[in-house]
Structures are given as structure tokens and as C-alpha cells.
N, C-alpha and C positions, 0 to 999 in steps of 0.2 A: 707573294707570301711564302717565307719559306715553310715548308711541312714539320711537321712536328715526327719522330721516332712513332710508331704505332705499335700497340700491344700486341705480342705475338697472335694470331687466330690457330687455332686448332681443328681441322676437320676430321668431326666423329663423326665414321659410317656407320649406321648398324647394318645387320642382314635383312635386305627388301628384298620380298619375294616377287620372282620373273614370272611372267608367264609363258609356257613349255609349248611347244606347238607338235604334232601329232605326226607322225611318218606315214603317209598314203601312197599310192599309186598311182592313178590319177593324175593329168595334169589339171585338171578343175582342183583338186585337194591339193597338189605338191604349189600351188598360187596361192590357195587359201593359207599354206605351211608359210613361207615366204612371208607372206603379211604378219598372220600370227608372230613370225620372229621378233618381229620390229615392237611387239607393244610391252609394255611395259611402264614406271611412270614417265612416260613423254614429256610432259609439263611440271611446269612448279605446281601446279595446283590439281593435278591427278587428271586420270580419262576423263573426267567430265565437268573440269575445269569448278569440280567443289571442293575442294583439300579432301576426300574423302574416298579411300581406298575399297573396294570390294571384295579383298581377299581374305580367304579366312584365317584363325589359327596365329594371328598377330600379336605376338607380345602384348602384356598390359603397359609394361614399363620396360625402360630400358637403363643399364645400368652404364651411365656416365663414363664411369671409373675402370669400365670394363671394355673398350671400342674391341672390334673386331681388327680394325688398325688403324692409323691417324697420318696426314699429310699436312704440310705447313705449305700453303696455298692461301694468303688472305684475301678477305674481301666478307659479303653480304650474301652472296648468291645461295638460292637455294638446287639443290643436285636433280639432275633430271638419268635415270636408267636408261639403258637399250639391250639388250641384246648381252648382258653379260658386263657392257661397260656401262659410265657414270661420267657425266661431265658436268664441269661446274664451272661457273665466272672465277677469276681470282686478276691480285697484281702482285709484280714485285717490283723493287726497288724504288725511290723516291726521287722528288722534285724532278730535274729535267732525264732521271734516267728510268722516271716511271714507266712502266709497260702495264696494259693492262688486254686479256683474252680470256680464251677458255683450254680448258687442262681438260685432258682425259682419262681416267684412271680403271684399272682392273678393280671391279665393282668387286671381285672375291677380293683381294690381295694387299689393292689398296697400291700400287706400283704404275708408277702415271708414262703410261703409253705414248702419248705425246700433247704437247701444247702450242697455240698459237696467239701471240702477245702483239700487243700493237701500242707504240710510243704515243703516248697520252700527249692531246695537242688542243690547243686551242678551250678547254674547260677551266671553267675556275672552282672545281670540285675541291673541296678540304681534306684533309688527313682523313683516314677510316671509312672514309665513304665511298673510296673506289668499288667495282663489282658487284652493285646491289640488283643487278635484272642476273634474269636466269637462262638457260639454252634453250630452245625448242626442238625437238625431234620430229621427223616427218617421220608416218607409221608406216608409207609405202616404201619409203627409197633408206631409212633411219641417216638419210643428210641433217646435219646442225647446223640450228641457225640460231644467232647472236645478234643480240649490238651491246655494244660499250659505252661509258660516260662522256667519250668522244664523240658518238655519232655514229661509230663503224658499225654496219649492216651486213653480215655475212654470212655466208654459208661455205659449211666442210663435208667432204663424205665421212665418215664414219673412222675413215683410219686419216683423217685429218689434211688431206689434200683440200686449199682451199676452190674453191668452186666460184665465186663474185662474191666483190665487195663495192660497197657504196658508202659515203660519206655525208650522212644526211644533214652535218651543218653547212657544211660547206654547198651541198648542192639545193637542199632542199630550206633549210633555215632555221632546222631544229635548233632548240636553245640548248643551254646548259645552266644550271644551279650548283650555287655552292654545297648543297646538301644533295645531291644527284638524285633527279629523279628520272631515271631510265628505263622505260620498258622494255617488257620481256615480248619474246616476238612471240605470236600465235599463229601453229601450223592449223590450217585446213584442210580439205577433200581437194578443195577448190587452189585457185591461188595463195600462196602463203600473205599473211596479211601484217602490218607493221604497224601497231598504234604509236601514237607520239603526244608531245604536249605542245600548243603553241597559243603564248601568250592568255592562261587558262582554259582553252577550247583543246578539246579532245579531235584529234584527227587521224583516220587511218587509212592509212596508204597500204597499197596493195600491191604484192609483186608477185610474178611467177617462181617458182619455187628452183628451178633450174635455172635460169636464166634471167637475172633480175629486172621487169621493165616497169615501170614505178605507172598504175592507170589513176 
């Protein structure tokens, strides 16, 4: 099927507030600094995994018309913070020259530090539906972790060196849908953890956050 032209996407930033981590002396407190760096919204769905932020001082509204700055980046995804940066799903190009990854952008600036795309293969996903899972952030090391409508499982450090990837249709027998339904990965304390869909049964697989070994 050939894809159809997709209507531009816009992504409007507004200003999400970081959280600042404290200058000590100490190596018990310059550890605790270090952690602190990394938090921030880690997840599509905030620290505690309820859309619900605990910071104070937050806009009521936010004026559309007014972004702090805008990137042409399509897709679904919604944006995960770290440290200053922002990274988010997106794709470009269409039918067999579709790519689809995660882009990094200077959370102030809006100027995208870098991206890493992977040629769309094997999915029967339709127009506008590329990009719809979102990155996860590990709070100790702020390595990203992804998957795509393809399958691809992977993890970056922070300035975008890929770290292991896995291709869970191919190895594992994840599906694909025309209307993509792709999870977003969830980091833990523990192993980093991979939910999936198969055949309507919820399944999740578990992998170490370094070193991908699927238990």
C-alpha cells in the first residue's frame, strides 16, 4: 500500500521545569547529586507513572501560538526530559525510504543534538501512525531506551551512542498492526523491563539495562 503525503506535525515545547540537584562535598552527597541530575520527566507518564507532576508554580494554560520553539519531527510520541535535554519518537520520509527513531533536542533551544533512525521493515503500519511509544530514561545512568513500530529495542547513552539493539519481531515474534500499537519501555531500579502485545495477552519481558539479555 502505497502511503499517503502526511500532514505536517508540529512540536510545541513549552518550559518543563528540571529538577536542580544540590552541590555537596561528600562523596555520599556528590552520589546522591549525580542521581538527582538524571530526574526529571523520565517517562511519558511522569515519576510515578500517573500523568501527574509534583511541581509547583505550573502554568494554568499554555499559549499554543506562543511555543518557546517548534521542531518538524513527526510522529505520536510524547517527550521524555533529562538533564537539560528532551527526546522524543519521530519519522521521516515515506514508503520504502521511511526511517523511523528517536531525536534529541536542547530542551531550552529546541536545536536537535542528534538522532538515530532505523529503516522501517517488516510492519504494515499506515500513514500517521509511525512513532506513537515514547523513550524511557534510566534515573541512574540517563541511558534511552526505545522501541519502534518495527520491533527495534534499544538503548543510547545520553549523547546518542548506541549501546544494544534487539529486534523483537524478528527474534522474539512481536506483532505489528496497521494502526501501531507499540510500547513504550519501562525503566526500573531493577532490570529494565519491555511490555509487548501478543496475540491480545499482555507479555513482558525483561532485560538488563546494559547489556540486553531477554529472562
Amino acid at each position: 500500500m502505497k502511503l499517503r503525503h502526511a500532514l505536517p506535525f508540529t512540536l510545541l515545547i513549552a518550559a518543563l521545569p528540571l529538577y536542580a540537584a544540590k552541590k555537596e562535598k561528600s562523596t555520599k552527597e556528590e552520589s546522591a547529586k549525580s542521581d538527582a541530575a538524571q530526574q526529571g520527566w523520565l517517562d511519558w507518564r511522569g515519576p510515578f507513572q500517573t500523568g501527574v507532576s509534583l511541581e509547583k508554580g505550573l502554568p494554568d494554560k499554555i499559549d499554543a501560538k506562543k511555543p518557546l520553539w517548534t521542531a518538524d519531527f513527526p510522529g505520536q510520541s510524547a517527550p521524555v526530559i533529562s538533564n537539560g535535554k528532551l527526546y522524543i519518537m519521530g519519522y521521516l520520509g515515506e514508503g520504502a525510504d521511511l526511517q523511523e527513531g528517536v531525536g534529541c533536542f536542547d530542551a531550552d533551544t529546541g536545536k536537535m543534538e542528534w538522532k538515530q533512525l532505523f529503516n522501517d521493515f517488516l510492519s504494515d503500519v499506515i500513514y500517521l501512525r509511525y512513532a506513537n511509544s515514547s523513550p524511557g530514561i534510566d534515573p541512574e545512568t540517563g541511558n534511552v531506551y526505545i522501541q519502534n513500530s518495527s520491533g527495534i529495542f534499544a538503548a543510547f547513552t545520553a549523547d546518542g551512542k548506541l549501546l544494544w539493539k534487539h529486534s523483537m519481531m524478528e527474534e522474539y515474534g512481536r506483532m505489528t498492526f496497521p494502526n501501531n500499537r507499540t510500547a513504550s519501555p519501562l525503566i526500573d531500579k531493577g532490570p529494565g523491563h519491555h511490555p509487548r502485545h501478543h496475540r491480545g495477552v499482555g507479555i513482558l519481558r525483561c532485560a538488563r539495562r546494559s547489556l540486553l539479555r531477554v529472562r
